[in-house]
C-alpha positions in Angstrom: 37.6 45.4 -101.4 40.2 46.6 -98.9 43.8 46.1 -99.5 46.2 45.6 -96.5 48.7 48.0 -95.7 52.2 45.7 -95.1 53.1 48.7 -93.1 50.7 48.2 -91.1 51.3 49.1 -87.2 48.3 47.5 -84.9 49.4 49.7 -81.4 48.5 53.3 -83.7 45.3 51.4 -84.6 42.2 53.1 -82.6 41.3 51.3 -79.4 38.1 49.1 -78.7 35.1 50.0 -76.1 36.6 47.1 -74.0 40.1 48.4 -74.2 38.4 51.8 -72.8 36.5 50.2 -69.9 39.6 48.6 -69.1 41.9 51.3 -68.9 39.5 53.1 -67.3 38.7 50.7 -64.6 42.4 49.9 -63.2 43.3 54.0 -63.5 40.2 55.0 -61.3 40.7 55.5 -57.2 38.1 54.4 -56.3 38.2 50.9 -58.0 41.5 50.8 -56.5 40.3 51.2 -52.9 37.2 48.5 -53.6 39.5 45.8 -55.0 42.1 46.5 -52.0 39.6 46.0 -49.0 38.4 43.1 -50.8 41.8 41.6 -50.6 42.4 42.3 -47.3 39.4 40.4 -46.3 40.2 37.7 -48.4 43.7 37.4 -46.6 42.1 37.6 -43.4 39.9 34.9 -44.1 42.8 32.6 -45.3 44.8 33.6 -42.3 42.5 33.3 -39.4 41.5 29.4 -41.0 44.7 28.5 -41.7 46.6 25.7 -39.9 49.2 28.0 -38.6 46.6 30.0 -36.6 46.2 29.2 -32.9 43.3 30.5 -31.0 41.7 29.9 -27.7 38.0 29.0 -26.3 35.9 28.5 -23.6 33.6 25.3 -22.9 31.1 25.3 -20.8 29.0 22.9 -18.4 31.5 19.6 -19.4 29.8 16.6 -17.5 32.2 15.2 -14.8 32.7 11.8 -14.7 32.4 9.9 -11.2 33.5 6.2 -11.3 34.4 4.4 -8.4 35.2 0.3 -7.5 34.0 -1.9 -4.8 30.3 -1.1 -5.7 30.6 2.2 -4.8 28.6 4.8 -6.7 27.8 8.7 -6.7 25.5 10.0 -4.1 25.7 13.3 -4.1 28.5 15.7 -5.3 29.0 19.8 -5.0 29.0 19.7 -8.8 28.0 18.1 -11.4 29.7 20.2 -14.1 32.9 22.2 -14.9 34.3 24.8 -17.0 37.1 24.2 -19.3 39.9 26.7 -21.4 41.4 24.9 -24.4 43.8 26.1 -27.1 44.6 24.9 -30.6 44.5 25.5 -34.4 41.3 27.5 -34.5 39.8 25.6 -37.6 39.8 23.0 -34.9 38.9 24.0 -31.5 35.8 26.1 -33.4 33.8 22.1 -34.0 34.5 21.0 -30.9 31.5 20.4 -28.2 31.4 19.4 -24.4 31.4 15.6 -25.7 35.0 16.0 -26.9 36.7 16.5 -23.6 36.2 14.2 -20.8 36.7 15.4 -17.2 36.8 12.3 -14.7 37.1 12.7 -11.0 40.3 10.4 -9.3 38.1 8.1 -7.1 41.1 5.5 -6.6 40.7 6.5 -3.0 37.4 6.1 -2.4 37.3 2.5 -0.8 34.5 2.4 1.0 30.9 4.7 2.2 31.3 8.0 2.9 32.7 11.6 1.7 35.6 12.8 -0.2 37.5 15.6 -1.7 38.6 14.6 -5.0 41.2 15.8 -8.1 39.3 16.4 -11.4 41.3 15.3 -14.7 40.4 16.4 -17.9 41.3 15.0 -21.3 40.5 14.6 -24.9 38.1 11.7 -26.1 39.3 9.5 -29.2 39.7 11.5 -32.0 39.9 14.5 -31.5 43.6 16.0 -32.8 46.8 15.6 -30.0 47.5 19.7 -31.1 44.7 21.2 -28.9 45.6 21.3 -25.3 43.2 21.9 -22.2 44.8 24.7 -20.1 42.6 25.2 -17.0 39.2 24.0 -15.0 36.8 26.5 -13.4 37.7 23.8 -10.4 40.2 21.2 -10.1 39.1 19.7 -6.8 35.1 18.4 -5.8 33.8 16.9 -3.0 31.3 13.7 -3.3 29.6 11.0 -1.7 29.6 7.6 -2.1 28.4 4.7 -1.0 26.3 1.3 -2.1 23.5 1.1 -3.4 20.7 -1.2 -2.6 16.6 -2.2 -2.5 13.8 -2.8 -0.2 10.4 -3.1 -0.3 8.2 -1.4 1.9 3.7 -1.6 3.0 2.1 1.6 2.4 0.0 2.5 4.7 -3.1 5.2 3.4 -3.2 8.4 5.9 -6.4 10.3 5.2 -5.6 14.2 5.8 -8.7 16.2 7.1 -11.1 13.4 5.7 -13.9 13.1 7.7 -17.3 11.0 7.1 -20.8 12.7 7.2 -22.9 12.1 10.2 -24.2 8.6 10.2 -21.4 7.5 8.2 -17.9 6.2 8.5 -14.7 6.0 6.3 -14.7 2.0 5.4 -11.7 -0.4 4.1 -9.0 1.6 2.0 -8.1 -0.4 -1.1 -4.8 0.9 -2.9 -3.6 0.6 -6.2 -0.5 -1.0 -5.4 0.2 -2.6 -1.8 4.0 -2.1 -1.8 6.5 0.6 -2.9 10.2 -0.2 -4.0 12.8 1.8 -3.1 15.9 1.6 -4.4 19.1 4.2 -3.1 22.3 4.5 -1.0 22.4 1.9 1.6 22.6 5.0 4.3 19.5 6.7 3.3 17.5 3.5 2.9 18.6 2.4 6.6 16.4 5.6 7.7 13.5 4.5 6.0 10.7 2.7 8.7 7.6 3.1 6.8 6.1 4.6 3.6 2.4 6.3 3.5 0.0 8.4 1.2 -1.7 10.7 1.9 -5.0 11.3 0.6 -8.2 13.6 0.9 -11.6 13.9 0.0 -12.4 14.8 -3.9 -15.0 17.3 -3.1 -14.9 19.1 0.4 -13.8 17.0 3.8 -17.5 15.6 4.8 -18.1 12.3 2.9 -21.0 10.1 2.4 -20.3 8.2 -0.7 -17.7 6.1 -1.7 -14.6 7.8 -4.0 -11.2 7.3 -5.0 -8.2 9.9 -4.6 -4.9 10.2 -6.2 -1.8 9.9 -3.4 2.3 10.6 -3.6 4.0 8.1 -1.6 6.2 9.7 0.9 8.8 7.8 3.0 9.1 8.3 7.2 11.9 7.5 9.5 11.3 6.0 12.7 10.2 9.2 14.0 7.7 9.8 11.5 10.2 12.6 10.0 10.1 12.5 6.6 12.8 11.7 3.9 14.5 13.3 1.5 13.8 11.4 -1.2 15.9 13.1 -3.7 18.9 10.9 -3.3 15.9 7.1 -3.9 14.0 6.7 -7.0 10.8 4.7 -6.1 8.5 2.6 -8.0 5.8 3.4 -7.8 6.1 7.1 -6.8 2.1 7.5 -6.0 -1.0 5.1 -5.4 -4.6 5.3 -6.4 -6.7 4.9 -2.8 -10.2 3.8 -3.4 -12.4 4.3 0.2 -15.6 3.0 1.5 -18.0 5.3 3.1 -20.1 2.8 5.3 -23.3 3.3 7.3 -23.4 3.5 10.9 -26.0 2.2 13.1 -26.1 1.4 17.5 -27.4 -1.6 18.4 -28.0 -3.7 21.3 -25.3 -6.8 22.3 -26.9 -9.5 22.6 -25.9 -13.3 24.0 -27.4 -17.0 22.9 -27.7 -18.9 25.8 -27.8 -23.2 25.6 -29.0 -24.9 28.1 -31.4 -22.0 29.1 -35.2 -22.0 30.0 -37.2 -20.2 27.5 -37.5 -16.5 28.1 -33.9 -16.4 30.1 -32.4 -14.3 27.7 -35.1 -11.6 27.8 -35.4 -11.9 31.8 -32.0 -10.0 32.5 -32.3 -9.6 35.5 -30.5 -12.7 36.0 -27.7 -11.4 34.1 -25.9 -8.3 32.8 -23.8 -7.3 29.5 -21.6 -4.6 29.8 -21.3 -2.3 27.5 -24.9 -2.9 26.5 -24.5 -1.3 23.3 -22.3 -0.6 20.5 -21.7 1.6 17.1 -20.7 -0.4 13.9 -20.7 0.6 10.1 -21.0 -1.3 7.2 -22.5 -1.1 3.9 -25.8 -0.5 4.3 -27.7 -3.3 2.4 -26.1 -5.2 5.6 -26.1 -2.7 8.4 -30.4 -2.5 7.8 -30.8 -5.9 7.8 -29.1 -6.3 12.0 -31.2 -5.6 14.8 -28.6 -6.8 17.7 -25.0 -7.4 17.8 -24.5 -11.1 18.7 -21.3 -11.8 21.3 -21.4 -15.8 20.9 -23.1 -18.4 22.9 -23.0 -19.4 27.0 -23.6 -22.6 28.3 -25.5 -21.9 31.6 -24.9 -26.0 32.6 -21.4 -25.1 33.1 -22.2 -22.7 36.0 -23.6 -22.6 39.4 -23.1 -19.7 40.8 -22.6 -16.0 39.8 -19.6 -15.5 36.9 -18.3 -12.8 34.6 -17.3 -14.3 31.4 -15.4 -12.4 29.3 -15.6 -11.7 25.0 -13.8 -10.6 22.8 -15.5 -8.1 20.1 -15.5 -9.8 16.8 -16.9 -7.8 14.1 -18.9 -9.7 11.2 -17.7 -9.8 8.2 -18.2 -7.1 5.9 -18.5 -4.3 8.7 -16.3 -2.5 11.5 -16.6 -1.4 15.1 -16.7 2.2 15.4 -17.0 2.0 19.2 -13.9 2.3 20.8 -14.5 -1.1 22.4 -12.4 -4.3 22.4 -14.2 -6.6 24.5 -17.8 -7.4 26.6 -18.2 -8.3 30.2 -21.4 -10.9 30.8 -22.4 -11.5 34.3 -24.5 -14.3 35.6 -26.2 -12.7 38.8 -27.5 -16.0 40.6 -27.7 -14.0 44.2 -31.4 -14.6 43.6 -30.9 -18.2 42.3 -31.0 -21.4 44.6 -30.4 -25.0 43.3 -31.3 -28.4 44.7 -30.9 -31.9 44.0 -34.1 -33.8 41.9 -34.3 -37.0 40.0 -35.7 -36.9 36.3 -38.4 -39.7 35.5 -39.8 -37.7 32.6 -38.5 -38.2 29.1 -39.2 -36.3 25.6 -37.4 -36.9 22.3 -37.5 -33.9 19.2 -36.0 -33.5 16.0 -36.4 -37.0 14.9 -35.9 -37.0 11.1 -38.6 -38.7 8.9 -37.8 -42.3 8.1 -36.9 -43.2 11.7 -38.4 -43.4 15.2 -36.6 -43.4 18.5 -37.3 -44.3 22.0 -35.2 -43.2 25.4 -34.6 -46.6 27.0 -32.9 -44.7 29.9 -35.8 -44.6 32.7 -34.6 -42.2 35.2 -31.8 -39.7 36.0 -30.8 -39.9 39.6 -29.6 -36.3 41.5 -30.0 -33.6 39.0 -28.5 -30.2 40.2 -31.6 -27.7 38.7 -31.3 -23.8 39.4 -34.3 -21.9 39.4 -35.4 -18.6 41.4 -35.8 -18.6 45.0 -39.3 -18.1 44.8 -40.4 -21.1 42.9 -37.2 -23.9 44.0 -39.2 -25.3 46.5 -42.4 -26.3 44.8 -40.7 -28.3 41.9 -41.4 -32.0 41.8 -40.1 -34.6 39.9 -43.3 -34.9 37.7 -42.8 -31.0 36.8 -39.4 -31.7 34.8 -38.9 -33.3 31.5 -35.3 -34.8 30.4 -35.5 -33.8 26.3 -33.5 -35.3 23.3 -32.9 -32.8 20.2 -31.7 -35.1 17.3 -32.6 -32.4 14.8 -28.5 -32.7 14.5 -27.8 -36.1 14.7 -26.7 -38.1 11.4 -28.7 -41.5 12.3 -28.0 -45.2 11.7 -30.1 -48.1 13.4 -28.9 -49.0 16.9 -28.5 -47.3 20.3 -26.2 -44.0 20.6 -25.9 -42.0 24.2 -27.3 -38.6 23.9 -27.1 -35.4 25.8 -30.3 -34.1 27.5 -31.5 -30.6 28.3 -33.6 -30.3 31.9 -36.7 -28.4 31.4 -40.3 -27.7 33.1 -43.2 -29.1 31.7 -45.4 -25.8 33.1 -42.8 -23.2 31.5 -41.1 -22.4 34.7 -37.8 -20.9 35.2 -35.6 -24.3 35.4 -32.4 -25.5 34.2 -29.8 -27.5 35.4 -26.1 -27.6 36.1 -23.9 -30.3 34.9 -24.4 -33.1 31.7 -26.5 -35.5 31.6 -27.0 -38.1 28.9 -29.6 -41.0 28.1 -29.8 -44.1 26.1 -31.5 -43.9 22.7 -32.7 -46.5 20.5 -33.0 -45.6 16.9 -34.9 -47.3 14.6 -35.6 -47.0 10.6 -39.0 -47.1 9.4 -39.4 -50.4 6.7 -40.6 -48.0 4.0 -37.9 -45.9 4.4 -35.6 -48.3 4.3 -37.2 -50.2 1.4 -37.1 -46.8 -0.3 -33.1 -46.6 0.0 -32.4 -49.9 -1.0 -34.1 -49.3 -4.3 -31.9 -46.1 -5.6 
C-alpha cells in the first residue's frame, strides 16, 4: 500500500503521453501553417455567404413578354430573348433562374395591325427578395409585329409532280385523306392565301400502272401561285394521304341511237357524219373491256327534214374519264341525197302487246304523211309498201281506248321514214282469264 505524500505538488509530477502529443502538436510549424490555411478558408466561406456580401451575375436568354389589347397578338419580333445584369446578396442572386425576372415589352401603343419599336421593362416576379436589383438589358428597345389573328378553311387540290401513267394507262380520281386544310394566322398573311395543294409522286419510279397511295405536305399559294411562308400559320392538317387510280385506256368509236329510223340507218352513214369519230377514255378495266362504242345519246330523225348538225355534249359514263381532249361531238344529217313526198298510210301493225290483253288500231288511215327515203327508190313507194306500227312494249295498260304514236316503216325493208308525229286510236282489251286471274289474288 502507498501512502500519500500531503506535500504533494501535481505540476513536478511526470507528464502523460497525451500531455506530450499535445505540447508537441501546438509547438510544431508546420501544424501551425495547416490549422492557419484552414481558418482562412473557413472565413472565406462565411464571408463570401454572408448577408453582408453583394455580388453580381449574368442571366441569360430571359423570355420577353409581348402582351398587347384590342386582339392584337405577336407576329413576329427581332427577338425573342434578352440578356439581363443583376446585383444582390450573393447567397441570393446564386438560386435564381430566368423564371425569376420578367422582361415585358410596353405595347400600350400598339392599337392596331402593323409594326413597332418597343421599350423592354424588366422586373422581379413574386417572391423573389426587393434587395437584388436588375442593372442593364443586352437591349432595351425591340421591334415587333402585330396584328389579329383569324381562321379559314381552304380545298386542297392534289398536284402530281413528274407522275406519269404507263402506256395504255391513265392517272384516275385522286382520293385524299382529308378534303380541307385549316389555317389559322395573322389576318395579313391569311389574306394572301388563294389556294392550298399537295404535292405528290409516284412510290416507285414516275411510270405507273397500278394503283398506290403517296404521303403529301400541304403547301399554301397566293394568287399567283407563289408560295407562302408558312412560318407565321400553323395548319391542321399539315399533310394528306393521296390514294390514285391508275385506269385503263382504250379508243373507241362514237356512236348515235337513232328513233324513228329504218333499220340499218345507223350503219348506212353515208346519210350522216359524227365528228370526231373516235375518242380515248380510261377506266377501270373490268369496265373499259366490256365497251365496244362510246354512245353520244339518241336523235329523233321525225324531227328533221332536211340536212342539220346537231350538237353534244361529251358525257363520260360513270366510273370512267375522257382522256381526249374533247368537249363536245358534231352529228350531221346529210339528206342532199334524200327526197321526201307526201303518201297516205292504210297499213296498220301493233307490237309489244303484253300477255293478258289484246289490242286493235281502230284508226283506218293516215292522210299526207311526209316519208324521206333516197332518191333512188322515192318514187316507187306506194301506199301498200308502208306499214303505220304501234310499240306498246312500254305502255302500262288498262281496258279502253288510248291515242298512241306510230313509227312509218316499209314492209319490203326499204330505206323509209317519215317526218313529223303521227298517232292512231287503239282499243285495248283484257283477256277473261287474265282478268279472272287478278280478281282472285
Amino acid at each position: 500500500m502507498i501512502k500519500k505524500n500531503r506535500f504533494f505538488n501535481p505540476s513536478a509530477a511526470p507528464e502523460s503521453e497525451v500531455d506530450v502529443l499535445k505540447k508537441s502538436f501546438w509547438t510544431s510549424k508546420t501544424s501551425l501553417k495547416v490549422f492557419s490555411l484552414l481558418a482562412a478558408i473557413g472565413f472565406w466561406v462565411a464571408i463570401s455567404t454572408g448577408a453582408g456580401v453583394e455580388g453580381t451575375r449574368w442571366l441569360y436568354g430571359v423570355d420577353i413578354k409581348y402582351e398587347a389589347q384590342f386582339g392584337m397578338k405577336l407576329v413576329s419580333a427581332d427577338t425573342q430573348k434578352v440578356d439581363l445584369q443583376i446585383t444582390g446578396p450573393r447567397y441570393i442572386i446564386g438560386s435564381l433562374d430566368n423564371d425569376d425576372i420578367i422582361v415585358t415589352a410596353i405595347t400600350s401603343g400598339v392599337l392596331q395591325s402593323g409594326t413597332y419599336s418597343l421599350d423592354l421593362k424588366a422586373e422581379l416576379a413574386s417572391g423573389v427578395p426587393s434587395d437584388v436589383t436588375i442593372h442593364s438589358l443586352s437591349t432595351s428597345k425591340v421591334v415587333a409585329k402585330f396584328d389579329t389573328f383569324t381562321e379559314q378553311s381552304y380545298s386542297i387540290t392534289a398536284v402530281p409532280q413528274n407522275v406519269v401513267a404507263a402506256e395504255g394507262h391513265a392517272l384516275g380520281l385522286e382520293t385524299l385523306s382529308a378534303d380541307r386544310v385549316k389555317v389559322y394566322g395573322p389576318y395579313s398573311e391569311i389574306q394572301k392565301i388563294k389556294t392550298a395543294v399537295a404535292r405528290y409522286s409516284a412510290p416507285s419510279g414516275n411510270k405507273v400502272s397500278q394503283n398506290f397511295t403517296s404521303k403529301a405536305e400541304i403547301h399554301l399559294l397566293d394568287g399567283e401561285g407563289n408560295e407562302i411562308d408558312m412560318t407565321a400559320v400553323k395548319m391542321d392538317p399539315t399533310s394528306v394521304d393521296i390514294s390514285v387510280l391508275v385506269l385503263k385506256t382504250k379508243k373507241l368509236p362514237i356512236t348515235l341511237e337513232f328513233i324513228n329510223a329504218p333499220d340499218g340507218f345507223a350503219e348506212n352513214n353515208q346519210y350522216y357524219k359524227i365528228q370526231p369519230g373516235e375518242i380515248e377514255i380510261a377506266g377501270p378495266t373490268d369496265v373499259i373491256d366490256t365497251m365496244s362504242s362510246f354512245r353520244l345519246g339518241t336523235l329523233d330523225l321525225s324531227k328533221y327534214l332536211e340536212s342539220k348538225t346537231v350538237t353534244y355534249q361529251i358525257t363520260a359514263q360513270e366510273g370512267t374519264q375522257i382522256i381526249s381532249k374533247i368537249t363536245e361531238a358534231e352529228v350531221t344529217l346529210d339528206y342532199s341525197k334524200i327526197k321526201n313526198k307526201k303518201i297516205n298510210i292504210l297499213n296498220f301493225q301493233v307490237e309489244g302487246v303484253p300477255q293478258g290483253f289484246t289490242a286493235n288500231v281502230i284508226t283506218t288511215r293516215l292522210e299526207n304523211v311526209t316519208v324521206l327515203s333516197p332518191a333512188s327508190t322515192i318514187k316507187s313507194i306506194t301506199e301498200s309498201d308502208l306499214v303505220a306500227v304501234v310499240n306498246l312494249s312500254d305502255r302500262q295498260l288498262s281496258p279502253g281506248q288510248m291515242e298512241v304514236s306510230v313509227s312509218i316503216k316499209s314492209k319490203k325493208g326499204r330505206m323509209v321514214w317519215a317526218y313529223g308525229n303521227y298517232t292512231v286510236l287503239v282499243n285495248v282489251q283484257q283477256n277473261p282469264d287474265a282478268q279472272q286471274n287478278i280478281s282472285s289474288e
